[in-house]
C-alpha positions as CSV (number, residue, x, y, z in Angstrom):
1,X,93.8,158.6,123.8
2,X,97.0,159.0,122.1
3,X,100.7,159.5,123.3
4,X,100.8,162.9,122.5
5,X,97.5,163.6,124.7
6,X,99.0,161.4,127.6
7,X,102.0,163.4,127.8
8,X,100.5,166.8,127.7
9,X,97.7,165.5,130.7
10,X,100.9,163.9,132.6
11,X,102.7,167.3,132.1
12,X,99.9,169.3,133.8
13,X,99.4,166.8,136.7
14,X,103.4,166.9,136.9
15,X,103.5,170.9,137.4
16,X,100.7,170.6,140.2
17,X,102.5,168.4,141.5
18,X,105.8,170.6,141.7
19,X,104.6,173.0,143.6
20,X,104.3,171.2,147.1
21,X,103.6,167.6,148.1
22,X,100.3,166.5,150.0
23,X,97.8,163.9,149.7
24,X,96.2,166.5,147.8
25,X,99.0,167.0,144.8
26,X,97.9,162.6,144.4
27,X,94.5,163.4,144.3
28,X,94.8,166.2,141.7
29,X,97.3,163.5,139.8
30,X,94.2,160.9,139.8
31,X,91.7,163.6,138.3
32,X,93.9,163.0,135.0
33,X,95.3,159.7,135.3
34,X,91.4,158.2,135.5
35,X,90.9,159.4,132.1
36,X,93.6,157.5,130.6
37,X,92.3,154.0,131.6
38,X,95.2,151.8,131.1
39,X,95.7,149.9,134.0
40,X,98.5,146.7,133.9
41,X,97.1,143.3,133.4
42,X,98.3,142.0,136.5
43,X,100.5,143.0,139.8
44,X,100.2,139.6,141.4
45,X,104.0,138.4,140.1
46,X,105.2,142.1,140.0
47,X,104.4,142.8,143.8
48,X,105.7,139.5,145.4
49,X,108.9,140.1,143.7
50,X,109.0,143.7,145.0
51,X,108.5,142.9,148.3
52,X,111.9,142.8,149.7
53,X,112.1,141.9,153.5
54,X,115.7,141.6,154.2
55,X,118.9,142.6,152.7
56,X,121.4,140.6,154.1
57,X,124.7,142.8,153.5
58,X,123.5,144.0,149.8
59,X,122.0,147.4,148.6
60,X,118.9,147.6,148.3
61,X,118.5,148.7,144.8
62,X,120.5,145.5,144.3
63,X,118.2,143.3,146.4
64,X,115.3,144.2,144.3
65,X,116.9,144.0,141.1
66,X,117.8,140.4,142.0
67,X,114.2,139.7,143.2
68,X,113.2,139.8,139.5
69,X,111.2,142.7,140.3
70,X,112.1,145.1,137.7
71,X,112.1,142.1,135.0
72,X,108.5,141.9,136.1
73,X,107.5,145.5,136.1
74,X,109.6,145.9,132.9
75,X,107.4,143.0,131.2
76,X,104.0,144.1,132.5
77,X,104.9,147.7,131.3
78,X,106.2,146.9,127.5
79,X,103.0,144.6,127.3
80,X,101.2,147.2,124.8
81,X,101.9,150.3,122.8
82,X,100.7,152.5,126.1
83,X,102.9,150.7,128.4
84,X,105.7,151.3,126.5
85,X,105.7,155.1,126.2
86,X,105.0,155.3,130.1
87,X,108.1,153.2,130.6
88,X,110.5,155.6,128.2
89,X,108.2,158.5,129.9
90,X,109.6,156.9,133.2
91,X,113.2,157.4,131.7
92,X,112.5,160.9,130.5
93,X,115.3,162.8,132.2
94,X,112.7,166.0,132.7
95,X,110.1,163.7,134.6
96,X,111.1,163.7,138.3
97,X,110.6,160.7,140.5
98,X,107.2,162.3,142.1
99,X,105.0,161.7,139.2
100,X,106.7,158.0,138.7
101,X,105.5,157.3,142.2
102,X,102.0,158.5,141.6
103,X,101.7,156.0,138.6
104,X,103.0,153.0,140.3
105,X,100.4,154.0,143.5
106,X,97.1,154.5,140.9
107,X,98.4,151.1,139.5
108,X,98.6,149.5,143.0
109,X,95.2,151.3,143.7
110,X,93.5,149.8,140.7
111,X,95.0,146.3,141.7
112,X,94.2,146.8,144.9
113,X,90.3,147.6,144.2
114,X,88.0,149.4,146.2
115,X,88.3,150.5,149.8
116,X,86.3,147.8,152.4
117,X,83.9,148.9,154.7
118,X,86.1,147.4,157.2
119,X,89.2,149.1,155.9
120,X,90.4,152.9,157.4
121,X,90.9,154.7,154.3
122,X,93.4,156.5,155.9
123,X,95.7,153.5,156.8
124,X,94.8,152.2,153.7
125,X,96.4,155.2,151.9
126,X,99.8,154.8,153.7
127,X,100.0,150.8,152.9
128,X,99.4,151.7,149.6
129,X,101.6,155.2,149.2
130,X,104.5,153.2,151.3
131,X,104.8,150.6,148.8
132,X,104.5,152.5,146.0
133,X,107.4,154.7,147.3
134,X,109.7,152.2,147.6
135,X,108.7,150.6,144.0
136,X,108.9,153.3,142.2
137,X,112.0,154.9,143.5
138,X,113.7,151.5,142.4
139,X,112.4,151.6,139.3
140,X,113.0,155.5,138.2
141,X,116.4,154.6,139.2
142,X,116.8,152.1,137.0
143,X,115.0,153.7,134.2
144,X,117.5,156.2,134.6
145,X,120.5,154.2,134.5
146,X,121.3,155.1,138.0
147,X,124.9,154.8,139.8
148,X,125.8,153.2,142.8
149,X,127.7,155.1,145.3
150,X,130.5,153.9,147.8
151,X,132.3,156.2,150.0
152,X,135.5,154.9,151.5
153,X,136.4,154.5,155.1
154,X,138.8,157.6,155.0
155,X,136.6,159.4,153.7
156,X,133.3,158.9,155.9
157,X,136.4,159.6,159.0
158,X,137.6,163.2,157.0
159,X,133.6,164.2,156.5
160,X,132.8,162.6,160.4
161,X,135.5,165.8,161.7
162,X,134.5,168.3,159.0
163,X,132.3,171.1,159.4
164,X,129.8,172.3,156.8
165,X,129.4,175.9,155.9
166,X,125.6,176.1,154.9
167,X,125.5,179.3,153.5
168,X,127.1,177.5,150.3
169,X,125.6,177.7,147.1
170,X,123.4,175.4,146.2
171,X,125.7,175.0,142.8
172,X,128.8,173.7,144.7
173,X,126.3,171.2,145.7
174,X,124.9,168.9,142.8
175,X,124.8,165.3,142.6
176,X,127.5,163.6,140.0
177,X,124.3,161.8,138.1
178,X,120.0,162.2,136.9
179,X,119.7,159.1,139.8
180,X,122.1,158.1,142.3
181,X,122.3,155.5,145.5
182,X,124.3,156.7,147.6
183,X,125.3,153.5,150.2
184,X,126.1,154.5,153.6
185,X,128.2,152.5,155.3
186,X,126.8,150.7,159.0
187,X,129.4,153.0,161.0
188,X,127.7,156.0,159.5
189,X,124.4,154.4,159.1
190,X,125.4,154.6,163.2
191,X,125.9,157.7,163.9
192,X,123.1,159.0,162.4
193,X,120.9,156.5,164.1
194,X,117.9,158.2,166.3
195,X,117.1,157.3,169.6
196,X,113.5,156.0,168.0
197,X,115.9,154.4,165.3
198,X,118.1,152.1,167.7
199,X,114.8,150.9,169.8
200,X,113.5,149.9,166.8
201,X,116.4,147.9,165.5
202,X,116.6,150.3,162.0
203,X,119.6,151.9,160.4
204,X,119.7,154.0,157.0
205,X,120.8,151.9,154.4
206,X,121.1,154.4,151.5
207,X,119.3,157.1,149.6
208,X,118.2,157.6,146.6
209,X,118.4,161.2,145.2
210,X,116.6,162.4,141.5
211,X,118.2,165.6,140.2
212,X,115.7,167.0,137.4
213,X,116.2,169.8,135.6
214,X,114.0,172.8,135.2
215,X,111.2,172.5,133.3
216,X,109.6,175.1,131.1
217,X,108.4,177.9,133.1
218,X,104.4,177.6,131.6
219,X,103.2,177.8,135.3
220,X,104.4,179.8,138.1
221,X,106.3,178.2,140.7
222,X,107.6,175.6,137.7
223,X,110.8,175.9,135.9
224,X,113.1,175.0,138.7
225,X,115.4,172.0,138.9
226,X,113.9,169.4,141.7
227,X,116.6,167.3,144.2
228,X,114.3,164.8,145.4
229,X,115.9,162.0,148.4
230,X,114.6,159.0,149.6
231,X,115.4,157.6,152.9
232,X,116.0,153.8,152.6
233,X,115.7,152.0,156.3
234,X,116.9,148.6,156.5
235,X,114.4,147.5,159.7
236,X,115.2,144.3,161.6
237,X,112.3,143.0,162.1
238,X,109.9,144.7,159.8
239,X,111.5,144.9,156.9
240,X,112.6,147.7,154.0
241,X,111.5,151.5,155.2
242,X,111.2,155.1,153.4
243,X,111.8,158.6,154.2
244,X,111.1,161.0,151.3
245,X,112.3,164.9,150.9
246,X,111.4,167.0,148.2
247,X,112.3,170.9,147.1
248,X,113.0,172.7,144.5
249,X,116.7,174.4,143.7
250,X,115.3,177.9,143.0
251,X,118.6,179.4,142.0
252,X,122.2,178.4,142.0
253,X,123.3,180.8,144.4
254,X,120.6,179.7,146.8
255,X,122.4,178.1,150.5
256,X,122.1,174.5,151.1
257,X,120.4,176.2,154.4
258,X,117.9,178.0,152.4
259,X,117.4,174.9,150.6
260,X,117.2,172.3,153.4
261,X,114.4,174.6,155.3
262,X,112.4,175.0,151.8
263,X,112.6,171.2,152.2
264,X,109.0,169.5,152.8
265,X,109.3,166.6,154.5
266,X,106.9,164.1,154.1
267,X,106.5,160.0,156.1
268,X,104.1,157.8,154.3
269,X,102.6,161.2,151.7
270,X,102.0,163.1,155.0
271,X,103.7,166.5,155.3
272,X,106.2,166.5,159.0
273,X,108.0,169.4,159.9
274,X,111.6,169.2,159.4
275,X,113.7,168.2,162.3
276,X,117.7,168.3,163.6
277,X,117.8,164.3,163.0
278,X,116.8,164.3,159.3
279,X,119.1,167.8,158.8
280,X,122.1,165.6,159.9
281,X,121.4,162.9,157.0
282,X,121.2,166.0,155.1
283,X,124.4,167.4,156.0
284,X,125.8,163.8,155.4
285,X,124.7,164.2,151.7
286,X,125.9,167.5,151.2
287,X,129.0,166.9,152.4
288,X,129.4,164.1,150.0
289,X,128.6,165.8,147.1
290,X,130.6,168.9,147.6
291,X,133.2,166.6,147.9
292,X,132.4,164.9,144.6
293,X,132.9,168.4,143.2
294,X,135.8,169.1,143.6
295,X,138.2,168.9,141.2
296,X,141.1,166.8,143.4
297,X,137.9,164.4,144.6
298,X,139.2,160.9,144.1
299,X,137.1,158.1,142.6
300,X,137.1,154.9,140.9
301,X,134.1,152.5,139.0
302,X,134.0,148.7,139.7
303,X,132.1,147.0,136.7
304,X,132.2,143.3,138.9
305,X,128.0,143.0,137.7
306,X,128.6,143.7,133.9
307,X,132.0,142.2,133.6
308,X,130.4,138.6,135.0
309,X,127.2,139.5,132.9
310,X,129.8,139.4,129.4
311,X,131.6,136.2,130.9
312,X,128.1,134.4,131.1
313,X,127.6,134.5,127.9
314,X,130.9,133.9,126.5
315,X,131.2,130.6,128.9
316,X,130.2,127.2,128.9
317,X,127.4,125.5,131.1
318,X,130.0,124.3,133.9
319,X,131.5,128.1,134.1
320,X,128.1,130.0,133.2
321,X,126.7,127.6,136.7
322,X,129.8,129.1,138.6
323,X,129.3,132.3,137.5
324,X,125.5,132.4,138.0
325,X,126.5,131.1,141.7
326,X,128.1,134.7,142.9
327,X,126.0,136.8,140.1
328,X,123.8,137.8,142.9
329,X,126.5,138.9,145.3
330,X,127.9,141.4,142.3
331,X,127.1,144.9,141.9
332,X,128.8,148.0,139.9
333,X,129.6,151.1,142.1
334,X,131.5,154.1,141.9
335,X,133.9,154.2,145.1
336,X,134.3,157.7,146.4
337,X,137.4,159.1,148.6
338,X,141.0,158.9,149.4
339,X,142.0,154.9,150.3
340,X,143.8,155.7,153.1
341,X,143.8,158.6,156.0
342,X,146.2,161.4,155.3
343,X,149.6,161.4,157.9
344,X,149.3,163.6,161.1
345,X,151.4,166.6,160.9
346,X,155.1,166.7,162.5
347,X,155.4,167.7,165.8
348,X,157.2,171.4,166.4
349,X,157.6,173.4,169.6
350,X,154.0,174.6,169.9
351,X,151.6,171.0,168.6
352,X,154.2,169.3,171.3
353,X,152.6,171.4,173.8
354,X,148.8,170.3,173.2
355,X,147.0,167.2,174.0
356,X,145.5,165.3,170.8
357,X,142.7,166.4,169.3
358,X,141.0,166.5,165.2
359,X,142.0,169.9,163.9
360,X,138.3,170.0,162.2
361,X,138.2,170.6,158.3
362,X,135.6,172.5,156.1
363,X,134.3,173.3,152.9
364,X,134.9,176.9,151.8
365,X,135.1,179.3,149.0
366,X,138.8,180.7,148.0
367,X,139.2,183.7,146.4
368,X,141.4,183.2,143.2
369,X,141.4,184.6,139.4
370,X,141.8,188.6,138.4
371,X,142.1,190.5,141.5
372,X,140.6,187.5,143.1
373,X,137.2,188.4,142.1
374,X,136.2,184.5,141.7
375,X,135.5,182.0,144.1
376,X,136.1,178.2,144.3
377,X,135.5,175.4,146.5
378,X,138.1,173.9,148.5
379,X,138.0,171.2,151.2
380,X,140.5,171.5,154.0
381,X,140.7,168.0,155.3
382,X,141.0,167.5,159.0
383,X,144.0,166.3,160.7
384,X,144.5,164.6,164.1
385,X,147.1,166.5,165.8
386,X,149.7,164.8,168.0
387,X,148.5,161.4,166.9
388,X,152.1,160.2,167.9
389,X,150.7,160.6,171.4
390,X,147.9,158.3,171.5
391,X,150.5,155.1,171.8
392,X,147.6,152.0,172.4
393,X,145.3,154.1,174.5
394,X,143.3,154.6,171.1
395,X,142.9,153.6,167.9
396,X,146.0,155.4,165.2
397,X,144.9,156.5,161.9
398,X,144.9,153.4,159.6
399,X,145.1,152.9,155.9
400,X,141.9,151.8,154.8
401,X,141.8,149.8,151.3
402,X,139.2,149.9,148.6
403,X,136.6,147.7,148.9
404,X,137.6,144.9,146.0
405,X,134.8,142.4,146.9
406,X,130.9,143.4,146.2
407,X,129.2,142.8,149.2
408,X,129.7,145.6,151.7
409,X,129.1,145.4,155.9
C-alpha cells in the first residue's frame, strides 16, 4: 500500500474517530489499520524505556525524554520508508493526538500478541489502552515540538482568588501552542487533590493539551477544531497515571461551560460522566489560558536544555563530562505570570473599617471601540484588603522570584 492510500484510510478512521470516543471508535480504527500490515520490528527496548515509575521533582515529559524513550520510538519508527511517513504523519499539525494513541495501542497489541485464555480481555484492554495513553501523548508532543509550561507563584495565588465567568467564549480561551505541558505546581497539584487522590498518595503533575484545527468538513460532525487534555498523575507507589478529555470547539463563541459539558470523559478508553472534581482541573486550565491571552500577560522562555545541548558540543571531554552530569536536571519552559504579588491597596476611611479578606478577581469582557460595540478580555486581579492588619497572625503577600534553576518542587 502506498503513502498516499495510508493517509486517505487513516483520514477516514481519524473522522470516525472525531465524533465521540469509545472502545468502539478503536475498534472501527483497527478495521483499517489491519490492512496496512506494518507492524515495528521490536517494542522490547522501546517499552522498558517508556516505562517511567517515578519522577523525582522532574516533568514528566522530561522524565521520558531522558529515559531514551523517544530516541527508541524515533529509531524503531524511521526504520523503513512506512515508518517514516507515520512519524511526520504523527507531526501533522491536522492529526490530533486520538489517532496517535490508536497507533501506538495496535503496535502494543501486535507486540503484545494474542489474548490468553487465562487473560480477561477486558483488563487486558485497559493495560494495554493505559500504556498507550501515556506513550503516545509523549510522543505527539514531541513530534509537535511541544512547550513546557511554568506558572509562577503569584500567579497560581491571583488565579487561586479569581473567579471564572464560564459563559466566555470559547475564543478568549485557546492554548498559546499545537501541544503544550502545562506543569502544575505541588501547592496546586494540592488543592485540586480528591479525597480518592490523597488516600492514594497521587497528585496531578501536569497535562498535556492538543489543539488541532478543523479539518475539512467531508463528514458531518467533522470540521471542528479538537482541545484534547491529558491528566498526568504522579502516584506514590504505583507509578505514572492518566486522565484523558476530549471535545470538539464547535464555534468560537461557544462558553467554556458549553464546552466543558460537551466534554467526554473517558478513564482507561471507558466513557465516565463528568464530575465537579475534574471541572475544577478544568477551571484551573481555563484560567490559565485566558490569562495567557491577554495582551498585558507576562511571560518569559528559559532555553537551560538547548543552551547546555550547544556547550556539549563546543566543549572538551573534561567540560562535556560536567555538562552531561546536570543535562538531565535541564529542561526549556516558558514561565508564565507576574514575579511577585501585586501591593495591597492603601487604607482610607471605609477598608479601615473591615476585617481582611481577598477582594476576588475575574475574567470579563469590557466594552470598548465605536460606541463600545466591541468587547475584550480583561482580568481584574484580586487584592487582599487590609493586609496591613494581618501583623504575624498570617502569612503577608511575598515577592515570589522566577524559578532560575530547572528542577521544580
Amino acid at each position: 500500500m502506498t503513502n498516499t492510500q495510508i493517509s486517505n484510510s487513516m483520514a477516514g478512521s481519524l473522522q470516525s474517530s472525531r465524533a465521540k470516543q469509545t472502545d468502539s471508535d478503536y475498534t472501527a480504527f483497527k478495521a483499517i489499520r489491519d490492512g496496512i500490515p506494518c507492524v515495528l520490528p521490536d517494542l522490547d527496548h522501546a517499552i522498558k524505556a517508556s516505562s517511567v515509575k517515578a519522577l523525582n521533582g522532574i516533568p514528566y515529559p522530561v522524565v521520558f525524554r531522558n529515559s531514551g524513550a523517544l530516541d527508541e520510538w524515533r529509531r524503531l519508527y524511521n526504520s523503513s520508508p512506512w515508518g517514516r511517513h507515520m512519524w511526520l504523519r504523527m507531526s501533522n499539525s491536522t492529526i490530533p493526538y486520538i489517532e496517535c494513541m490508536h497507533e501506538i495501542h495496535w503496535q502494543y497489541e501486535r507486540h503484545a500478541g494474542p489474548c490468553q485464555r487465562h487473560e480477561d480481555p477486558a483488563e487486558r484492554f485497559d493495560v494495554l489502552r493505559s500504556h498507550a495513553i501515556q506513550w503516545a501523548a509523549n510522543i505527539h508532543y514531541e513530534c509537535r515540538h511541544g512547550a513546557l509550561i511554568e506558572t509562577t507563584a503569584a500567579l497560581d495565588t491571583l488565579l487561586s482568588h479569581s473567579d471564572l465567568d464560564d459563559t466566555l467564549p470559547m475564543r478568549f480561551f485557546a492554548p498559546p501552542y499545537a501541544a503544550q505541558y502545562l506543569r502544575l505546581s505541588r501547592e496546586v497539584a494540592d488543592q485540586l487533590a480528591t479525597n480518592d487522590d490523597k488516600e492514594h498518595r497521587r497528585w496531578i503533575d501536569g497535562v498535556f493539551c492538543f489543539l488541532t484545527p478543523a479539518s475539512r468538513p467531508t463528514t458531518p460532525g467533522a470540521g471542528h477544531p479538537v482541545l484534547e487534555l491529558v491528566i498526568v498523575y504522579n502516584n506514590h507507589e504505583e507509578g505514572i497515571g492518566t486522565y484523558t478529555m476530549h471535545a470538539p470547539i464547535r464555534s468560537p463563541d461557544q462558553t467554556v461551560r458549553n464546552w466543558a459539558d460537551a466534554i467526554s470523559l473517558f478513564e482507561q478508553g471507558h466513557p465516565a460522566a463528568a464530575d465537579d472534581d475534574r471541572i475544577r482541573v478544568i477551571n484551573y486550565l481555563v484560567k490559565v489560558f485566558l490569562y495567557l491571552g491577554l495582551k498585558e500577560a507576562r511571560k518569559a522562555s528559559y532555553t537551560e536544555y538547548s543552551t547546555a545541548l550547544k556547550r556539549l558540543a563546543t566543549r572538551g571531554p573534561k567540560k562535556q563530562a560536567k555538562i552531561q552530569r546536570h543535562l538531565e536536571t535541564l529542561y526549556d519552559r516558558v514561565t508564565v505570570g507576574p514575579a511577585s504579588m501585586p501591593l495591597p491597596p492603601l487604607a482610607d476611611d471605609i477598608a479601615a473599617q473591615v476585617a481582611p479578606h481577598w477582594r476576588r478577581g475575574h475574567f470579563r469582557l469590557q466594552a470598548h471601540g465605536p460606541a463600545r460595540s466591541e468587547r475584550k478580555l480583561i482580568f481584574v486581579a484580586p487584592i487582599l484588603v487590609r493586609a496591613d492588619k494581618l501583623n504575624d497572625e498570617a502569612p503577608r503577600p511575598k515577592a515570589y522570584t522566577l524559578t532560575t534553576g530547572s528542577v521544580r518542587t
